[in-house]
DOLUMVEX-23552 format. One record per residue (C-alpha): x, y, z. Coordinates in Angstrom, 1 decimal. Last residue first. Layout:
BEGIN
REC,X,Y,Z
REC,X,Y,Z
...
//
This chain:
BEGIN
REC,X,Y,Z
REC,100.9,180.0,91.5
REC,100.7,176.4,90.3
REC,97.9,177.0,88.4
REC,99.7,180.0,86.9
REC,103.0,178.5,86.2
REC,101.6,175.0,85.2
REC,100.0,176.8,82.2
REC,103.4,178.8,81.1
REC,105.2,175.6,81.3
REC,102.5,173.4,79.4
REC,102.5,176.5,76.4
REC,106.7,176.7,77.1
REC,107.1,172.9,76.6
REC,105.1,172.3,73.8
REC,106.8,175.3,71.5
REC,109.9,173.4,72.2
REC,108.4,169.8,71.4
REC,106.9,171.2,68.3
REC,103.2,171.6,66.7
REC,102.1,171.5,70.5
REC,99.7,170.0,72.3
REC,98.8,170.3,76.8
REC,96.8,168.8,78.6
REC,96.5,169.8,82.4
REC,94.4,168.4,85.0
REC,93.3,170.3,87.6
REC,93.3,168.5,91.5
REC,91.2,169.1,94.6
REC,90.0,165.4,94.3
REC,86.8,163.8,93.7
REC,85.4,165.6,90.3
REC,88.6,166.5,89.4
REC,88.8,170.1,87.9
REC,90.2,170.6,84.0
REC,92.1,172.2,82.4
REC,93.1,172.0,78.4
REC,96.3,173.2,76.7
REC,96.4,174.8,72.5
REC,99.2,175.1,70.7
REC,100.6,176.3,66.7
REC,97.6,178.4,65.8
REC,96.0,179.3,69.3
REC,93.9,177.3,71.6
REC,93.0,177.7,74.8
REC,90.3,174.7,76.6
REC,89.1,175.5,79.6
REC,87.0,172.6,81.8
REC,85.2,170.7,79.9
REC,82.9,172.5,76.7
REC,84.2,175.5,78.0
REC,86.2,177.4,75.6
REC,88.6,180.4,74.7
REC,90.1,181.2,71.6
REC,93.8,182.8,70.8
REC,94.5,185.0,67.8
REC,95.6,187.5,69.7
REC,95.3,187.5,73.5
REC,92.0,189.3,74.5
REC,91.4,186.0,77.6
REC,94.8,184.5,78.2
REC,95.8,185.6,81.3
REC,92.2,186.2,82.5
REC,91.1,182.8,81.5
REC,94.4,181.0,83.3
REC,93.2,183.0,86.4
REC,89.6,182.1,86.3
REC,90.5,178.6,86.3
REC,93.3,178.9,88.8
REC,90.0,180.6,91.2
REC,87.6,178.3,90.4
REC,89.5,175.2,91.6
REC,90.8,176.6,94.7
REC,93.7,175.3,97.1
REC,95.1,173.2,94.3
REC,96.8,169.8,93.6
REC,98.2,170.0,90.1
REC,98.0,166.8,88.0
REC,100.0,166.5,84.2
REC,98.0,164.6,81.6
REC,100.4,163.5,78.8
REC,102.8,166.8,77.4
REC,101.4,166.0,73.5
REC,103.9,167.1,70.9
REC,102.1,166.6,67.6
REC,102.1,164.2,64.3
REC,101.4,161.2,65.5
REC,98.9,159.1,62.8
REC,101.3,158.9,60.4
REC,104.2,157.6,62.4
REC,101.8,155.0,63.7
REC,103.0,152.7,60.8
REC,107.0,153.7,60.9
REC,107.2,152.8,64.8
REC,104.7,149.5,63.9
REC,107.4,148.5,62.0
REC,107.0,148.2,58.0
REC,105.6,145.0,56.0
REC,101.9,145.6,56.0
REC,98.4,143.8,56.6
REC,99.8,142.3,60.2
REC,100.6,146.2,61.5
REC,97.1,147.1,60.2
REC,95.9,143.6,61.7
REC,97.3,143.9,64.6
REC,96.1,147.3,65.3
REC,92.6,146.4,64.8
REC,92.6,143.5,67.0
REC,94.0,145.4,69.8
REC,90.9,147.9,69.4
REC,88.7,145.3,69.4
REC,90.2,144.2,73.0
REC,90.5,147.4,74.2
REC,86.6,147.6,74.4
REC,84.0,150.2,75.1
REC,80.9,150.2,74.2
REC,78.9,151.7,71.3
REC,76.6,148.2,71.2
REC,79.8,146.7,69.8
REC,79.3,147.2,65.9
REC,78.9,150.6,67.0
REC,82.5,150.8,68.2
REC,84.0,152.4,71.6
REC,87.9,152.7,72.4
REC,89.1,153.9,76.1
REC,92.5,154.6,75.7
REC,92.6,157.4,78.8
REC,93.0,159.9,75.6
REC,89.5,158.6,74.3
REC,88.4,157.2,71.6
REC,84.9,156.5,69.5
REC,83.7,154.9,66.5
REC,80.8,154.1,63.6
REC,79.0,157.2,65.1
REC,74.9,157.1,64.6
REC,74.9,160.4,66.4
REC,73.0,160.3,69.2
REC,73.9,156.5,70.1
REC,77.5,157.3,69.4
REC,76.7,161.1,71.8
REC,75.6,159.2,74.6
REC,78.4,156.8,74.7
REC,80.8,159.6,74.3
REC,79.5,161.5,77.0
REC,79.1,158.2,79.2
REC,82.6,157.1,78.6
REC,84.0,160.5,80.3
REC,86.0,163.3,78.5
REC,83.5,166.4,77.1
REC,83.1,165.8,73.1
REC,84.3,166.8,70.0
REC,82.8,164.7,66.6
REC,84.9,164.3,63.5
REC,83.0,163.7,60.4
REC,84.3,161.0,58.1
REC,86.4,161.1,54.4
REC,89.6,159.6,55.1
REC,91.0,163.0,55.6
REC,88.3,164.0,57.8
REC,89.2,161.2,60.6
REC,92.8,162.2,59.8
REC,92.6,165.7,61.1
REC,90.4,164.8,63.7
REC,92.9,162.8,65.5
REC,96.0,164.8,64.6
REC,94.9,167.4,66.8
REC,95.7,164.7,69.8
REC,93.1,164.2,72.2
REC,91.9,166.3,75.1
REC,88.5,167.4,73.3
REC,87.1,163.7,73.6
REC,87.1,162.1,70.2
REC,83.8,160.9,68.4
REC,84.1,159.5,64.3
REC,80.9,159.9,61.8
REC,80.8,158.6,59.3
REC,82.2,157.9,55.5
REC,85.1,156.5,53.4
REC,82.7,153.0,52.8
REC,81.9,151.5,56.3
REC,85.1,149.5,56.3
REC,87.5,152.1,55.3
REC,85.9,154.1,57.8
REC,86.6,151.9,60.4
REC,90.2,151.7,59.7
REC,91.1,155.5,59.5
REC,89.1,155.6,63.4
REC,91.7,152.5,64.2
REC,94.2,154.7,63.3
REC,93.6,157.8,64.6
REC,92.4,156.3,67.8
REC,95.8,154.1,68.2
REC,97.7,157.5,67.8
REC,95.4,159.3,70.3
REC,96.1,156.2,72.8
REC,99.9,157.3,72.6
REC,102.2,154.3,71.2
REC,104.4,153.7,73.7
REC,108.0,152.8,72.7
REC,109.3,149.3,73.1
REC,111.4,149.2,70.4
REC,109.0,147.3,68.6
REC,106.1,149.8,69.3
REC,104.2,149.6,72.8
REC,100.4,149.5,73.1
REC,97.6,150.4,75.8
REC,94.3,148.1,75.9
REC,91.3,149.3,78.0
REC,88.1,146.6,78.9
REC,90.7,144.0,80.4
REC,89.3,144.5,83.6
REC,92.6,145.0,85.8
REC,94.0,147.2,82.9
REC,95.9,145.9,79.5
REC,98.9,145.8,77.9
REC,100.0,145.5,74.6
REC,103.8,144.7,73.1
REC,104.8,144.8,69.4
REC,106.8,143.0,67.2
REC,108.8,141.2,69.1
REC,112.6,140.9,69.6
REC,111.5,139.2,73.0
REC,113.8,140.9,74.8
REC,113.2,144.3,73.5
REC,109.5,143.5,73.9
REC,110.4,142.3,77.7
REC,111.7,145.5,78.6
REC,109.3,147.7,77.3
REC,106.6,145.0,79.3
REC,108.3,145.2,82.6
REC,108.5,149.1,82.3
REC,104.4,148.9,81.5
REC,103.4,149.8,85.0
REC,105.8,152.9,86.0
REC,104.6,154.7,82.7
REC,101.5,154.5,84.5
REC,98.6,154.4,81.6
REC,99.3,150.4,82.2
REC,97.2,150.5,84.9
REC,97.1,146.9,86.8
REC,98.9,147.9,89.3
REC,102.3,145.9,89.5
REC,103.8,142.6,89.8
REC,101.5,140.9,92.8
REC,98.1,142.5,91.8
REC,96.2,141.3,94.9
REC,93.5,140.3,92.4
REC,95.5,137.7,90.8
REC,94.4,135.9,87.7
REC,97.7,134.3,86.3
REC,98.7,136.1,83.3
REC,101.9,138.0,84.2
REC,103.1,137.7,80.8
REC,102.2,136.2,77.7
REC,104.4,136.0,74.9
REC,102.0,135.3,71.8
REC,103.3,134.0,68.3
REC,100.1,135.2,66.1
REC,98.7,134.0,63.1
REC,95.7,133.1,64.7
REC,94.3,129.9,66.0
REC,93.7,131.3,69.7
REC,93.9,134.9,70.1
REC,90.4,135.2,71.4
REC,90.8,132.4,73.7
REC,94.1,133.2,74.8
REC,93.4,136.6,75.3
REC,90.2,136.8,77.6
REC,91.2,134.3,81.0
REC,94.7,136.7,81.2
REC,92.9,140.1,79.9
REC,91.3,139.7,83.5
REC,93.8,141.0,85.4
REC,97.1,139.8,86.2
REC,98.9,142.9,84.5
REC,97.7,141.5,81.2
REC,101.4,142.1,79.9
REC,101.2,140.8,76.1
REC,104.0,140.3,74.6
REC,103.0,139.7,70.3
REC,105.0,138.1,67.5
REC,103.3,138.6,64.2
REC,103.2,136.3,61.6
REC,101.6,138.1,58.5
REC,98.1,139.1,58.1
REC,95.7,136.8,56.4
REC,93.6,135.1,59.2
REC,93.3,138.7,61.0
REC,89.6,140.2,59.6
REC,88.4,142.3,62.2
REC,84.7,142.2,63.1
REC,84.0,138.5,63.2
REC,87.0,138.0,65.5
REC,85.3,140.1,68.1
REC,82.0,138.2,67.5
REC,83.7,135.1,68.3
REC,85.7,135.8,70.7
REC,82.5,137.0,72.8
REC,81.0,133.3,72.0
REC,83.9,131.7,73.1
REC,83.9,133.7,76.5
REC,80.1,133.5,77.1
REC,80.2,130.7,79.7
REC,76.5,130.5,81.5
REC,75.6,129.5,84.8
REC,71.9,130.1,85.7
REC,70.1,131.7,89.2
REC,66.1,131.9,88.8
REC,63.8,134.2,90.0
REC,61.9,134.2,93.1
REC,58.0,134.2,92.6
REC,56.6,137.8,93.0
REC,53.9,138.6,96.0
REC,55.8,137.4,98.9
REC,58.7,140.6,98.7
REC,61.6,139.0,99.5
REC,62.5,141.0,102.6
REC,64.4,144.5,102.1
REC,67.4,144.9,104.1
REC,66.8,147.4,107.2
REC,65.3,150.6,106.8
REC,68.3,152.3,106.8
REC,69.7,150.1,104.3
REC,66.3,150.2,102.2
REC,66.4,153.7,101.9
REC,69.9,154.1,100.8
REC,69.9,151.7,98.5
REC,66.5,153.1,97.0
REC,68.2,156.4,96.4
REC,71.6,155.0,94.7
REC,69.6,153.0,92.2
REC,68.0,156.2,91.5
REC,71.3,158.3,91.5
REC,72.4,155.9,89.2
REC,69.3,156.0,86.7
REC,70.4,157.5,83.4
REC,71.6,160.7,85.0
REC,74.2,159.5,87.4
REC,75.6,156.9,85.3
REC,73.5,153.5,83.4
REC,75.4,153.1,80.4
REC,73.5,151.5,77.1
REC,75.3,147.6,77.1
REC,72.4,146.2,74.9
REC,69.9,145.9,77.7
REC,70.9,148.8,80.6
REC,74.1,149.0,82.1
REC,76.1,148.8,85.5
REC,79.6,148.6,86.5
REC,79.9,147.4,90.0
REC,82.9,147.8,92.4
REC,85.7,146.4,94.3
REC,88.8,148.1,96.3
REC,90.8,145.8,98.7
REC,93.7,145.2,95.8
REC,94.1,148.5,94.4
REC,91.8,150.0,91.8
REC,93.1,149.1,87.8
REC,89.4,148.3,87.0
REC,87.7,148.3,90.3
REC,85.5,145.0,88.9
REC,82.0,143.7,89.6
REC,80.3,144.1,86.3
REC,76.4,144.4,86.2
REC,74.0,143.9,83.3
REC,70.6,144.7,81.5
REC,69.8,141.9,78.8
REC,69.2,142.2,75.2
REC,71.2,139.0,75.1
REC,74.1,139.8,72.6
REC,74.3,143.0,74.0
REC,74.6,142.4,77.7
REC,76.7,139.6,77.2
REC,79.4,141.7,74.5
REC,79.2,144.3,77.7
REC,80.3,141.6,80.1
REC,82.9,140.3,78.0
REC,84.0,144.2,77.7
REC,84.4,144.2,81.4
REC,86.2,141.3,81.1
REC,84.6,137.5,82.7
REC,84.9,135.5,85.1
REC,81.3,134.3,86.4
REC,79.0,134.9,83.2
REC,75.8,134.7,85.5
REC,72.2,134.9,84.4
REC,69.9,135.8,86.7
REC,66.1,135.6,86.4
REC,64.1,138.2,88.3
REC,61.5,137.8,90.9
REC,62.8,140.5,93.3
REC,64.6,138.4,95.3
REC,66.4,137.0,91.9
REC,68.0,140.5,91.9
REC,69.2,140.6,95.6
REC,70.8,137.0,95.1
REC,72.3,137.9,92.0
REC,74.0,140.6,93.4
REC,75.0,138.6,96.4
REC,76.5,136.6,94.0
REC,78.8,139.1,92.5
REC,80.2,140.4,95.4
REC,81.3,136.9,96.6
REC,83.0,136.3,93.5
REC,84.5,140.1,93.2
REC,85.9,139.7,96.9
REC,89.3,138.3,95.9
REC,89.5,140.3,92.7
REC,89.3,138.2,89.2
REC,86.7,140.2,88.0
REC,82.9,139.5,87.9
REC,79.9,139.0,85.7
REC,75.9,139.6,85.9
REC,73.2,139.1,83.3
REC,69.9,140.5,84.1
REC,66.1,139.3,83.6
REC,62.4,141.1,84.1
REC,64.3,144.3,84.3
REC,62.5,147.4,85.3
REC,66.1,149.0,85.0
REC,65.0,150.8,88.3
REC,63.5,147.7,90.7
REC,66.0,145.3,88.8
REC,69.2,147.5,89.8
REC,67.6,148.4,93.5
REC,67.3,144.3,93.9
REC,71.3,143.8,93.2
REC,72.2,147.1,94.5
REC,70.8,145.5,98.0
REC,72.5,142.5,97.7
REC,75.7,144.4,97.2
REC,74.8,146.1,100.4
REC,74.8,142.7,102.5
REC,77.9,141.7,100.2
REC,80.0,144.5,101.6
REC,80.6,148.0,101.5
REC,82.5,151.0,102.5
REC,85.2,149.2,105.4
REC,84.6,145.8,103.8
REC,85.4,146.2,100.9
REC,87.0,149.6,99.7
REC,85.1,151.5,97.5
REC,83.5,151.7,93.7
REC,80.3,152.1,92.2
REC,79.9,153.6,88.7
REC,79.5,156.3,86.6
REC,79.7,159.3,88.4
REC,80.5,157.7,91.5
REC,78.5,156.2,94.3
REC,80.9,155.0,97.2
REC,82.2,158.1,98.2
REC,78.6,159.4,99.2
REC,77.5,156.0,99.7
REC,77.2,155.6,104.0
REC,75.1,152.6,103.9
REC,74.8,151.1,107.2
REC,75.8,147.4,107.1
//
């Protein structure tokens, strides 16, 4: 096909509807563009549980191998399995997934040897480039001076466990009982085998691998999309319920009344856990939409909190930078340096049942702590004009007393008892709004005030 990959090449990733925006005769072109960029002599590729991701995939492969590369490929795998591949192999890698994307949407995630991100400025637009080129050249033949490389199966799933396992200590915790909703996505084929032999009585649900998503969208930051789950932890009298996205590589949690737990929560924790572990010091990255309380009790168990822009490739970029032992994000995204700095839910699980396991109160009393604020959640506005709400929350605010102004993404104003972000999508004509508050009350009127003047 005729590549058309404005909407198809993100920031970070490619993602569109198959076939209308791309098929496997593209895919086999990202396949040779990847090796031509990355300089790759071999790759390791994986793939979703979405009806085209197997097809996809190959392709891939087959564009790669054209190019005199060796494939490895993972088959079914997380997107976190994928990045534990790329790691543990020194290799480069691509994930077909959507992550929590409808049904007919597919796409690639792509990194460099030891899972580094490959986005716009670390060699998408290249990839994108060539793509391009070749499609309207027509496909590129194999080129006759370079020896086709190789195609080879390889399961990595026990050996991912593994390593996960390695890195959080469970065998001593108490029984827990555990629902997990894996949405039918891929934390279905990941769970069992990395909660297999633990202290853990697991409720699964809705983990048959089903790219059609036949219970509900596999995005469990929906409040619509993790009802069944609530439900089903009251049920259940469990301990605690998680859920996780299409590609298993973000984990969200419920308390045992089945109350969400809010990702900044889980960061603040997991961040106090990590620290413990590498001796009461290092440095911690949070994006600058979560909670206050997140930096407050990185510093309070002795590390250096870290601000950044929201987006995994920020916070990758500034672990490597900055030696960080651990990132989080708002979207609960969760990055560790003893995984290559990428992200994955499935550590972050881990860590949260073995804080709950290491102790004899509720998860409700145990993430207490950790959530001290009135957060609003991320609130979308569609707007006319970007720039212009921007500039009009800066002038209303802009000479207020004791009230600061900032731009690291978006607006951020604070004052002493609030503070709201906003920021443009990048693809739609919407601001997001975050809004904090010491108090519910004092919450309400900072988000109100906000939407009142993007909303003008």
């Amino acid at each position: 096909m005729t590549a058309d990959l404005s909407q198809l090449v993100k920031a970070y990733d490619v993602r569109g509807v198959v076939p209308d925006q791309w098929d496997e005769s593209l895919a086999e072109l990202f396949g040779a563009a990847f090796v031509s960029v990355t300089g790759a002599d071999a790759i390791v590729v994986g793939h979703d549980m979405r009806p085209s991701s197997p097809g996809l995939s190959r392709a891939f492969a087959r564009g790669a191998a054209a190019r005199g590369v060796d494939v490895t490929e993972i088959g079914l795998c997380s997107t976190d399995q994928l990045y534990y591949a790329s790691g543990a192999l020194n290799l480069p890698g691509a994930m077909f997934t959507a992550s929590h994307n409808p049904a007919q949407y597919n796409g690639i995630k792509m990194c460099r040897a030891g899972a580094a991100p490959v986005g716009q400025d670390t060699g998408l637009a290249d990839i994108r480039a060539l793509v391009e080129r070749w499609s309207d050249e027509g496909a590129p033949a194999q080129d006759p001076a370079v020896t086709p490389g190789t195609l080879t199966r390889r399961d990595t799933l026990k050996d991912y466990a593994a390593h996960l396992r390695s890195l959080v200590d469970l065998t001593t915790i108490r029984s827990l009982k555990v629902v997990v909703d894996a949405g039918n996505g891929m934390g279905g084929h990941t769970v069992p085998t990395v909660f297999e032999g633990l202290p853990l009585d697991l409720v699964p649900m809705y983990f048959e691998l089903d790219g059609t998503f036949p219970n509900h969208e596999a995005n469990p930051l929906d409040p619509a999309n993790i009802v069944d789950l609530q439900a089903r932890v009251r049920e259940e009298g469990a301990d605690l319920g998680i859920a996780f996205d299409g590609d298993a590589d973000r984990c969200f949690v419920v308390d045992e009344n089945g109350g969400p737990v809010s990702p900044s929560a889980i960061t603040a924790l997991v961040a106090a856990r990590e620290l413990a572990k590498h001796g009461g010091s290092g440095t911690v990255i949070h994006n600058l939409i979560t909670s206050w309380s997140v930096p407050e009790v990185v510093r309070e168990n002795g590390g250096t909190p870290v601000r950044t822009r929201v987006g995994h490739s920020f916070i990758k970029e500034e672990m490597a930078k900055s030696g960080a032992i651990f990132g989080g994000e708002h979207s609960a995204h969760y990055y560790f340096r003893d995984f290559w700095n990428a992200d994955t839910g499935m550590l972050a699980a881990l860590h949260v049942l073995a804080a709950l396991g290491g102790q004899d109160g509720p998860l409700s009393g145990l993430v207490e702590q950790y959530d001290r604020y009135a957060g609003s959640g991320e609130i979308n506005s569609t707007v006319d004009d970007q720039k212009a709400r921007l500039a009009a929350i800066r002038s209303a605010y802009e000479g207020q007393d004791g009230v600061t102004i900032d731009e690291l993404d978006g607006l951020t104003v604070t004052s002493t008892d609030w503070w709201f972000n906003v920021r443009a999508s990048n693809t739609e004509p919407l601001l997001r709004l975050n809004a904090e508050a010491r108090d519910q009350q004092t919450m309400e009127q900072t988000r109100d005030a906000a939407l009142a003047i993007i909303r003008a």
